[in-house]
C-alpha positions as CSV (number, residue, x, y, z in Angstrom):
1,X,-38.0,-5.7,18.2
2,X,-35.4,-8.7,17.6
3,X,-35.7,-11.6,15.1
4,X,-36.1,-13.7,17.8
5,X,-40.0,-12.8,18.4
6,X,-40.4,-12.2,14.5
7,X,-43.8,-13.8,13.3
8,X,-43.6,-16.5,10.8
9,X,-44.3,-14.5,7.2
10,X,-43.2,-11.2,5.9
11,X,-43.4,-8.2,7.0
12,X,-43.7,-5.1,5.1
13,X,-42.2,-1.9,5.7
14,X,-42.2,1.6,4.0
15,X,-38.6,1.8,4.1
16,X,-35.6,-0.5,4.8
17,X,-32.9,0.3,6.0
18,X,-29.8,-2.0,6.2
19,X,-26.8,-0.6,8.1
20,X,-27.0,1.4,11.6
21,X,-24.1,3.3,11.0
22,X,-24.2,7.5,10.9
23,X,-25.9,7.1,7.2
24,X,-28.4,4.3,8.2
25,X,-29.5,5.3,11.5
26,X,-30.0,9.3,10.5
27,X,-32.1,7.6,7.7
28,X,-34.3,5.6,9.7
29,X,-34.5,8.1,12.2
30,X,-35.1,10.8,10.1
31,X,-37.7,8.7,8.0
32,X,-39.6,7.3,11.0
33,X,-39.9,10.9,12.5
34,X,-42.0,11.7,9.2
35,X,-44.1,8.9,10.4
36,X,-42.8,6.4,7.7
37,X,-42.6,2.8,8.5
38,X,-39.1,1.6,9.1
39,X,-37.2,-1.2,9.7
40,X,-33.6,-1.1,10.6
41,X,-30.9,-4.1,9.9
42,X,-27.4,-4.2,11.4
43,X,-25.2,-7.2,11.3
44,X,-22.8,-5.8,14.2
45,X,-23.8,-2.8,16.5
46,X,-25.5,0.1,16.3
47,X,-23.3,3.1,15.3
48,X,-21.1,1.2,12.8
49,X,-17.5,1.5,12.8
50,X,-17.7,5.2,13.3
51,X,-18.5,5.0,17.0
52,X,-17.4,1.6,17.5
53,X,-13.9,1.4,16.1
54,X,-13.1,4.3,13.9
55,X,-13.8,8.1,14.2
56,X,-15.2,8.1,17.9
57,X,-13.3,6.2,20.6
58,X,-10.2,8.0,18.5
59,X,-11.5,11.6,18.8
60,X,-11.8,10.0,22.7
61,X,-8.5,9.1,23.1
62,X,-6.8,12.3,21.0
63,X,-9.0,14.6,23.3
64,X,-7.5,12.5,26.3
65,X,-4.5,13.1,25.6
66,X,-3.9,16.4,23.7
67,X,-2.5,17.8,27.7
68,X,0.7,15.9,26.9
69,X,1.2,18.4,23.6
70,X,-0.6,21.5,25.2
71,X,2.4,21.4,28.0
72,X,5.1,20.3,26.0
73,X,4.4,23.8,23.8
74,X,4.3,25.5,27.0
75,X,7.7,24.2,27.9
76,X,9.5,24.8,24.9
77,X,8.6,28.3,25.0
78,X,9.7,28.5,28.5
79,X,6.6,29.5,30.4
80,X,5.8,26.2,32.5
81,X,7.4,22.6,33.7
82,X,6.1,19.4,34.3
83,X,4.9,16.3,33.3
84,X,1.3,14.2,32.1
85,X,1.4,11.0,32.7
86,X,-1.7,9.0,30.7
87,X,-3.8,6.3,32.2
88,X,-4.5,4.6,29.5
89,X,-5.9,1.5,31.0
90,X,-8.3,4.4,32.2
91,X,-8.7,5.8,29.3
92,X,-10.0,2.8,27.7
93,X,-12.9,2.2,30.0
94,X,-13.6,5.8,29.5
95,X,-14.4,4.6,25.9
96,X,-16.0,1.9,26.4
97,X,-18.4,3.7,28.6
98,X,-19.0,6.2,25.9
99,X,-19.6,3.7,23.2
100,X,-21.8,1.3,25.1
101,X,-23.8,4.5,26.4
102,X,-24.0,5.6,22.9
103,X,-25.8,2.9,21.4
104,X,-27.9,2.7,24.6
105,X,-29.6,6.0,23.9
106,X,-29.2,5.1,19.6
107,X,-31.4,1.8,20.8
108,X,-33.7,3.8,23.0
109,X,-34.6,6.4,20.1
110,X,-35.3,3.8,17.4
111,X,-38.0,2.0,20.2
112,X,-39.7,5.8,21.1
113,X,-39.6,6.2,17.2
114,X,-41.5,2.5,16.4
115,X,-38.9,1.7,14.1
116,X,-38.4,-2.0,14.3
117,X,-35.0,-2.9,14.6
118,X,-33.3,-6.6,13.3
119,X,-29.7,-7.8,14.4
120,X,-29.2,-9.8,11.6
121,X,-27.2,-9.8,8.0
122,X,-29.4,-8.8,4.9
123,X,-29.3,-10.0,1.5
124,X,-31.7,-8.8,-1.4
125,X,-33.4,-11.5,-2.9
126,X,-35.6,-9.8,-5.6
127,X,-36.9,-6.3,-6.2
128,X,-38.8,-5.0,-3.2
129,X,-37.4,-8.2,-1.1
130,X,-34.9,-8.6,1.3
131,X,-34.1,-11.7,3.8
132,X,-32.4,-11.8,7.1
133,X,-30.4,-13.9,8.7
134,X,-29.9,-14.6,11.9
135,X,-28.5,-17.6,13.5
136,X,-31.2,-20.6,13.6
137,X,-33.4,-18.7,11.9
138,X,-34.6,-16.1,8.8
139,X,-37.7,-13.9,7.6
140,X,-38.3,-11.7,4.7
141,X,-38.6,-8.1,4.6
142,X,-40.8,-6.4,2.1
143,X,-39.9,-3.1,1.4
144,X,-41.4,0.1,-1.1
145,X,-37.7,1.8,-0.7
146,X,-34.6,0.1,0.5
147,X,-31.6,2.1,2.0
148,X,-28.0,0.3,1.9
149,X,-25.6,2.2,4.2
150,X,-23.2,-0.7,5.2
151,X,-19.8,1.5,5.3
152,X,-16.9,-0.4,4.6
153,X,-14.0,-2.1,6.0
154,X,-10.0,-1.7,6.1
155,X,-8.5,-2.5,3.2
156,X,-6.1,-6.0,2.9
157,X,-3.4,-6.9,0.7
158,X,-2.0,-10.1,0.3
159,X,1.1,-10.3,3.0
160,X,-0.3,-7.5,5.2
161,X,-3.2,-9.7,6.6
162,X,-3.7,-8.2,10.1
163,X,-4.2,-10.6,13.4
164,X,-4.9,-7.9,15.3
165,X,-2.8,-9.2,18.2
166,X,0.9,-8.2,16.6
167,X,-0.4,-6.5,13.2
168,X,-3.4,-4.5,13.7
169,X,-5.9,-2.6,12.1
170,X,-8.1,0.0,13.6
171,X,-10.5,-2.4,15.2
172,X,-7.4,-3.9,17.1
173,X,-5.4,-1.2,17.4
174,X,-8.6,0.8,19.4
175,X,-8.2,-2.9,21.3
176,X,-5.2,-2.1,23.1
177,X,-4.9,-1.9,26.5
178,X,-1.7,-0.8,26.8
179,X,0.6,0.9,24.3
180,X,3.4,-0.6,22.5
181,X,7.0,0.8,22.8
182,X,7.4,1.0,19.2
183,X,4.7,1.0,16.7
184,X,5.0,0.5,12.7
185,X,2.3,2.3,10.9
186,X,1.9,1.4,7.2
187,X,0.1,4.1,5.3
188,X,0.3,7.5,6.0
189,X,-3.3,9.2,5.6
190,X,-5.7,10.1,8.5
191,X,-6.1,6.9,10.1
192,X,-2.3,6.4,10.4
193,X,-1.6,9.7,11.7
194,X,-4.3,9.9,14.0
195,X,-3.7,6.8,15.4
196,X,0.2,7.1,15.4
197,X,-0.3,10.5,17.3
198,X,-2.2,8.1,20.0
199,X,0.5,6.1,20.8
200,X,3.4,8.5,20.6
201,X,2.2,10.3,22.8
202,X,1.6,7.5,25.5
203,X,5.5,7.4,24.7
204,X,5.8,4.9,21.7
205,X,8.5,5.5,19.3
206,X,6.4,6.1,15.9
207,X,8.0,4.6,12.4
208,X,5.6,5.5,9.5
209,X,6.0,3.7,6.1
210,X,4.1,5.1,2.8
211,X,4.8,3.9,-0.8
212,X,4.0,7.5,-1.9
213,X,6.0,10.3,-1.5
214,X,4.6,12.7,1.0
215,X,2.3,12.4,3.6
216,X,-1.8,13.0,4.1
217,X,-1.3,12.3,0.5
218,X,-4.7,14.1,-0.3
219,X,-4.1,17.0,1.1
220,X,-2.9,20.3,0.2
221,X,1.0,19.6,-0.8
222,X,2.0,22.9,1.4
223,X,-0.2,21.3,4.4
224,X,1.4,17.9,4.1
225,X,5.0,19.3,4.1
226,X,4.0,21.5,7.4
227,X,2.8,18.4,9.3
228,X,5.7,16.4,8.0
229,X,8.0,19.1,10.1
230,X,6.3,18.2,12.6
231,X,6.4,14.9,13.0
232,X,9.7,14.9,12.1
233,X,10.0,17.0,15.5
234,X,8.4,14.3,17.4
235,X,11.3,12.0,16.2
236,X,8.8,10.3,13.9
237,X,11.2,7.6,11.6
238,X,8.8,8.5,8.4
239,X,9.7,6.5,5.7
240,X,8.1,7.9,2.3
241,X,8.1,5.7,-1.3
242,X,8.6,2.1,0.3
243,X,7.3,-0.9,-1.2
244,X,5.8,-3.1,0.9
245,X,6.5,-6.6,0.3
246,X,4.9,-8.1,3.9
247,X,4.1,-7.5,7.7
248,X,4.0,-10.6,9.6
249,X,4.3,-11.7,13.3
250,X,7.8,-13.0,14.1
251,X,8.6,-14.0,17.8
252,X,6.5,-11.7,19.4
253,X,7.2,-8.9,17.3
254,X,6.0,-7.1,13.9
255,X,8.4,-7.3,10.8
256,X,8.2,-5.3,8.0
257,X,9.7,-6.3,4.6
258,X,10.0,-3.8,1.8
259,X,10.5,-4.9,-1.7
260,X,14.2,-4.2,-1.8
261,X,15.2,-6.7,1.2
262,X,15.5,-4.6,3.9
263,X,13.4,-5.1,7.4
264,X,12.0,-2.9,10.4
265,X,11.0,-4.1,13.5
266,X,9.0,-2.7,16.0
267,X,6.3,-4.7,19.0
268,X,3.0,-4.1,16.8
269,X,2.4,-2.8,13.3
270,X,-0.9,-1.2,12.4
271,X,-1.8,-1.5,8.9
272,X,-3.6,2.1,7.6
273,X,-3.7,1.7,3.7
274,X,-7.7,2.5,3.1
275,X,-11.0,1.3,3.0
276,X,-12.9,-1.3,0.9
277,X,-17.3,-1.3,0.3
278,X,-18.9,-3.8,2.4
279,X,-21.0,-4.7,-0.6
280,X,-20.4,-8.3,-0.6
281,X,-23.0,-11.0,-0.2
282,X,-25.6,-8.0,-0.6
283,X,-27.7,-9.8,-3.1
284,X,-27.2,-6.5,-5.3
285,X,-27.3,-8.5,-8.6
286,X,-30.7,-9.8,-7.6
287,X,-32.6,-5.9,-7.9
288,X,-30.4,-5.2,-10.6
289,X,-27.6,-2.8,-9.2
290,X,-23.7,-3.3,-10.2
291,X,-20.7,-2.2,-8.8
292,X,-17.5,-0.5,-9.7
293,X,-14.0,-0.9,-8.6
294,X,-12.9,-2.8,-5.3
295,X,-16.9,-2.7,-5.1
296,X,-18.5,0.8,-4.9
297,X,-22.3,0.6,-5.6
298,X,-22.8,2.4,-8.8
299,X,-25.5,5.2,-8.4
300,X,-27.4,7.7,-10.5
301,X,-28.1,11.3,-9.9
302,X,-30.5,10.5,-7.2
303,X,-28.1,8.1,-5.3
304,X,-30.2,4.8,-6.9
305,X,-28.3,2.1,-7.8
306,X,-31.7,0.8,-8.9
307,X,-35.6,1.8,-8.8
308,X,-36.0,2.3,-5.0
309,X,-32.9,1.2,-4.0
310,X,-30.5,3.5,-2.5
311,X,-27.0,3.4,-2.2
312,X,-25.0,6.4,0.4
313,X,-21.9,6.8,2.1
314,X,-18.8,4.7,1.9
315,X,-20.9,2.1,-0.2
316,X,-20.5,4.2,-3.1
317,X,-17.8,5.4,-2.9
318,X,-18.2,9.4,-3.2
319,X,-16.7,10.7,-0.1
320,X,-15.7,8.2,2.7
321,X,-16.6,10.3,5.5
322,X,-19.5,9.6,7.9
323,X,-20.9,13.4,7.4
324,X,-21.1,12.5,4.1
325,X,-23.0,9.5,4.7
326,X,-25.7,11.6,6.7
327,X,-26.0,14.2,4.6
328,X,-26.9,11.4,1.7
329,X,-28.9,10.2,3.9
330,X,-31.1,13.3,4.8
331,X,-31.6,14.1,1.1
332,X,-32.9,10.5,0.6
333,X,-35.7,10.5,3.4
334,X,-36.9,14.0,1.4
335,X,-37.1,12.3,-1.9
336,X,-38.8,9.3,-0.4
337,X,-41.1,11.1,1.5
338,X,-41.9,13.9,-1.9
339,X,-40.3,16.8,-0.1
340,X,-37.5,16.8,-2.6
341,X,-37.8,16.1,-6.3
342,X,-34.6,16.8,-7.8
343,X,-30.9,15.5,-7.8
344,X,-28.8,15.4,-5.1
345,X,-26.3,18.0,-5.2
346,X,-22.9,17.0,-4.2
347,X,-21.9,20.1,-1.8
348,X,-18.7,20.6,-0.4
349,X,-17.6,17.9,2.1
350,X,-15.2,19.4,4.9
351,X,-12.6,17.1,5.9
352,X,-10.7,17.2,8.8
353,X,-7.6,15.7,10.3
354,X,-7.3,15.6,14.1
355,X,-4.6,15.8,16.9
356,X,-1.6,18.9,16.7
357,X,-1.3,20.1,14.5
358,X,-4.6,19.5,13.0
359,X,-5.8,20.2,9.1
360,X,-9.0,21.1,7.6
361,X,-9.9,21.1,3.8
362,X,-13.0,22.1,2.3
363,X,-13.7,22.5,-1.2
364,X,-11.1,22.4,-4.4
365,X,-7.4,22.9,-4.4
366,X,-5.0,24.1,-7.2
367,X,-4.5,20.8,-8.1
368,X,-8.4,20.3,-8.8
369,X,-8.7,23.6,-10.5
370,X,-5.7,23.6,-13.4
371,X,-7.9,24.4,-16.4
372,X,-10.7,25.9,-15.1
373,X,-9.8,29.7,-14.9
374,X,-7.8,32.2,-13.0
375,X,-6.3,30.5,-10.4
376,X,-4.9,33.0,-7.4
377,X,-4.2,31.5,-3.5
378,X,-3.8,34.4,-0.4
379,X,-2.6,32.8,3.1
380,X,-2.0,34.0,6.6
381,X,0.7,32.3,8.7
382,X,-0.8,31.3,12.2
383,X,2.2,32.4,14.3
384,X,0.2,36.3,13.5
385,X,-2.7,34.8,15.7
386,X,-2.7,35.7,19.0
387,X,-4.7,33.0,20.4
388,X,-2.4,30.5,18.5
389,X,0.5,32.2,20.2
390,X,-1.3,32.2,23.5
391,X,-1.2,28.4,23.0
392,X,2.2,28.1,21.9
393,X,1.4,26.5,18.7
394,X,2.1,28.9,15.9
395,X,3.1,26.0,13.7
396,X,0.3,26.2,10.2
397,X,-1.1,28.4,8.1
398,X,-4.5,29.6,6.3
399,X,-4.7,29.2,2.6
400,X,-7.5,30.0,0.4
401,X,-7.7,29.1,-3.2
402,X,-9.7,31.4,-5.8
403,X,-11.0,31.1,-8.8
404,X,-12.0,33.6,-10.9
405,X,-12.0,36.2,-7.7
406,X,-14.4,33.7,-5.9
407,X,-13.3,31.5,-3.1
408,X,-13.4,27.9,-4.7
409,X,-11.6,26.3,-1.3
410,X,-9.9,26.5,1.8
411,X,-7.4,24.9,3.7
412,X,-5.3,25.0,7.3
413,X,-3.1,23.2,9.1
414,X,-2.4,24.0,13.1
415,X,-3.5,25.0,16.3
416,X,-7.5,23.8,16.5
417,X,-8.4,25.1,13.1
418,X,-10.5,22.3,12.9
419,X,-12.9,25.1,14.9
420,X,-13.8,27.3,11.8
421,X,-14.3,24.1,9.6
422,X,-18.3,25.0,9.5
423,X,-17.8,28.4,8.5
424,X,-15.0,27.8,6.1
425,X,-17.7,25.5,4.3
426,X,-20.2,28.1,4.1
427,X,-17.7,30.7,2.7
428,X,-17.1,27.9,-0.2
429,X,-20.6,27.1,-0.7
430,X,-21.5,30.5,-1.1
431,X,-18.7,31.0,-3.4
432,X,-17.4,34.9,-1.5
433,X,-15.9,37.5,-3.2
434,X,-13.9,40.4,-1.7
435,X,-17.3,42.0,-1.1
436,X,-18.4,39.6,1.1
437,X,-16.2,39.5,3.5
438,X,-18.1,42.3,5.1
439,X,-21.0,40.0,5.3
440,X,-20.0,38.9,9.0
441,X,-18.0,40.1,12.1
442,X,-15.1,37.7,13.0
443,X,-14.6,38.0,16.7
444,X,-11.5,39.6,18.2
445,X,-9.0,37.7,19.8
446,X,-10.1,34.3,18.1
447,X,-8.2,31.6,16.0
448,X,-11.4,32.4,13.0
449,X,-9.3,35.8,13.0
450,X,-6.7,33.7,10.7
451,X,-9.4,32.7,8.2
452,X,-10.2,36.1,7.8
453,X,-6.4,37.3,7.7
454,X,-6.3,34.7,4.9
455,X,-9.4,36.2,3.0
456,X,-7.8,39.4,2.8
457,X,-4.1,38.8,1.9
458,X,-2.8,39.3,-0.9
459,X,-3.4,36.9,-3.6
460,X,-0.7,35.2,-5.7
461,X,-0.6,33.0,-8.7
462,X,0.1,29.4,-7.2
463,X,3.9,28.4,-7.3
C-alpha cells in the first residue's frame, strides 16, 4: 500500500515499524509472519544504506574484482602471467541490477506478508502516535509497539562537507562510474579501506590520511600492523596522526589541508571518518525517549527507549553493524509477541573487514580484558596453511585471546578468514576450553585448519 490511496483517518497497527533497513525489515517481516499487524515506513528505499550504498554494492564490487589480487599472488610467486583488466562501467550496472532486484523481491515479500508499507518520513507525535509525511499529504499511524531502526548517516565535520562530485562519501563514491587516478581517503577504518581497495585496484593511486596512529584503529594492534604491510606493498601513501584542517574542491580537483599547512592533492577525496544516528526530527521527545552523544537513542535492558518503543541497530548506538541490527531486531518481535520475557543479551557481534587481506574479530581482545584475570593469547601464522599457500596469500595470522583458560575472543587477518567468522563466534559464545576442542572435526586441507592450529598453540602472556 502507498500513502497515496491512504483513507482519510488513522489507521491502527500492532506494530510500527519505521526504517526498512536489515533491522526494520527483519522486524516487520519477522513480526507479520507471526500474524501481527504491521506497518512499515521508509523515507528512502527499502534496504537502507546497507544494500543501497554501503555494505552491499561494496561486497559487489570487492568480489568483482578480487581476480586482479588472486593473479597478482600468483605472479609474484612465479607460477602464472597475465593481466585483469576491470569493466567497471560494467561493473556498475551489475550493481545496480542487484540492488534494484533486491528491493523487488524485499517489496514483493512485505505484499505476500499483508504488511502495509508507507514511503514517507515519520515523526512521533505522542505516545502510541506517529504521523507521516509525504509530499501533499499526511495520516496518522496508531500503533501498540513502535520499532525505530533508521540507521545512520556518514559523519560531517565542519571543512570536510562532501559534494559528492570531487569529495565524496560512500553514497557518491558507490556513484562513480569510472575510477579516479588518484584518490584521498580521510579516515582509515572499514569504510576507507574497503573502499580504497576498490579503486586501487581499478589502478588508482591510494593516499590514506588518519589523525590516529595506526590503522583499523579498532582492531587488534597486531592485525592492524599486518594490514598496514600490506598496503604499504600496494604503494599505499598512508599518512597516520594528521590533522585535518579541510577538503574542498579546487579546480577540478580535491585538496587536503592538514593543520600544520601543508596540502595533498589528488582527483577525488572520499571522506570515511564514521557514522552519526539518524535520530533527528523523530519526534522522540514527544513519547518520552532522550538521546545521548552525537544522538544515540538511549535504551534499557530490553532495547526501550520508552514503554513500547524500541530503539535497535545504529540508532542506539551499541554495535554499528547491520547483523547487529537484525539480531535486535529478532529478539524484539519475541518480546512483542510474549515468546521472550527477559533482557536482551548482548552476544558477541563478529565483525569483519573485507578485500586481501581480510580481518575478522569476534569477541574481547587484550585490551578489553586488562583487569579481569589471566590473560594468555596462542596464534598460528597462515603461511602453515596449505590452502593459504595454495592461494599464494600466506600474509596473516590466527590469534586467540583467553581468559582464565577459556576462549574470551578471536581474531585473523588474511587469506578469506572471513570464512570461519560463524564458527569462530560460536567457539566464543560457548566460552571452549582445551577440552573442547575435541567437540568437532575441522576438515583437512581447509583454511578453518588455522583456527584450530591457533586453539592449540601454545599460549603466552600478551607482550
Amino acid at each position: 500500500m502507498t500513502l497515496t490511496n491512504l483513507p482519510a483517518g488513522t489507521r491502527s497497527y500492532d506494530l510500527v515499524v519505521v526504517g526498512a533497513g536489515p533491522g526494520g525489515f527483519d522486524t516487520a517481516t519477522e513480526a507479520a509472519a507471526l500474524g501481527i499487524k504491521v506497518a512499515l515506513v521508509e523515507k528512502d528505499m527499502l534496504g537502507g544504506t546497507c544494500l543501497n550504498v554501503g555494505c552491499i554494492p561494496t561486497k559487489l564490487y570487492l568480489g568483482a574484482t578480487s581476480p586482479v589480487e588472486e593473479l597478482a599472488a600468483q605472479v609474484k610467486a612465479k607460477v602464472a602471467t597475465g593481466n585483469i583488466e576491470i569493466d567497471f562501467k560494467a561493473l556498475c550496472t551489475k550493481k545496480d541490477r542487484f540492488t534494484g532486484a533486491t528491493r523487488k523481491a524485499m517489496a514483493q515479500k512485505l505484499k505476500a506478508l499483508n504488511i502495509d508499507f508507507y514511503p514517507a518520513t515519520a515523526k512521533i507525535i505522542e505516545q502510541g502516535k506517529v504521523e507521516i509525511s509525504h509530499p501533499n499529504e499526511t495520516a496518522v499511524l496508531e500503533y501498540k509497539n513502535l520499532v525505530l531502526a533508521t540507521g545512520s548517516h556518514p559523519t560531517v565535520f565542519p571543512g570536510l562537507e562532501p559534494d559528492n562530485e570531487t569529495v565524496l562519501d560512500n553514497t557518491g563514491f558507490l556513484a562513480l562510474t569510472e575510477m579516479p587516478e588518484s584518490l584521498l581517503v580521510i579516515g582509515a577504518g572499514f569504510i576507507g579501506l574497503e573502499m580504497a581497495q576498490i579503486a586501487h585496484r581499478t589502478g588508482t593511486k591510494i593516499t590514506v590520511v588518519d589523525a590516529l596512529d595506526r590503522i583499523a584503529m579498532y582492531e587488534d594492534p597486531e592485525v592492524s600492523k599486518a594490514l598496514q604491510t600490506v598496503f604499504k606493498r600496494h604503494k599505499w601513501d598512508i599518512k597516520l596522526g594528521v590533522k585535518v584542517k579541510s577538503v574542498t574542491a579546487e579546480n577540478g580537483k580535491a585538496v587536503l589541508r592538514t593543520e600544520n599547512g601543508e596540502e595533498i592533492i589528488a582527483d577525488k577525496a572520499l571522506i570515511a571518518v564514521g557514522r552519526r544516528p539518524n535520530s533527528k526530527d523523530l519526534g522522540l521527545e514527544n513519547c518520552g525517549a532522550s538521546t545521548v552523544g552525537p544522538g544515540f537513542v538511549e535504551i534499557n535492558e530490553n532495547l526501550e527507549a520508552a514503554p513500547n518503543v524500541y530503539a535497535i541497530g545504529d540508532l542506539n548506538g551499541k554495535v554499528l553493524l547491520a547483523h547487529a541490527a537484525s539480531h535486535q531486531a529478532g529478539y524484539v518481535v519475541r518480546r512483542i509477541s510474549g515468546k521472550d520475557k527477559g533482557s536482551y543479551t548482548h552476544v558477541p557481534v563478529p565483525s569483519i573487514l573485507y578485500g586481501s587481506p581480510e580481518t575478522m574479530r569476534v569477541g574481547l581482545m587484550v585490551k578489553d580484558l586488562e583487569g579481569k584475570g589471566e590473560i594468555k593469547v596462542s596464534s598460528f601464522p597462515l603461511v602453515a596453511n596449505p590452502i593459504a599457500q595454495s592461494y599464494a596469500a600466506t600474509q596473516g595470522f590466527v590469534k586467540i585471546v583467553w581468559l582464565d583458560d577459556k576462549v574470551a575472543g578471536i581474531t585473523a587477518v588474511g587469506h578469506h578468514v572471513s570464512g570461519f567468522t560463524t564458527a569462530a563466534a560460536m567457539i566464543v559464545q560457548e566460552a571452549w576450553t582445551e577440552e573442547d576442542l575435541h567437540k568437532v572435526i575441522f576438515p583437512h586441507p581447509s583454511l578453518d585448519e588455522a583456527l584450530l592450529g591457533a586453539l592449540k598453540a601454545e599460549r603466552q602472556s600478551p607482550k
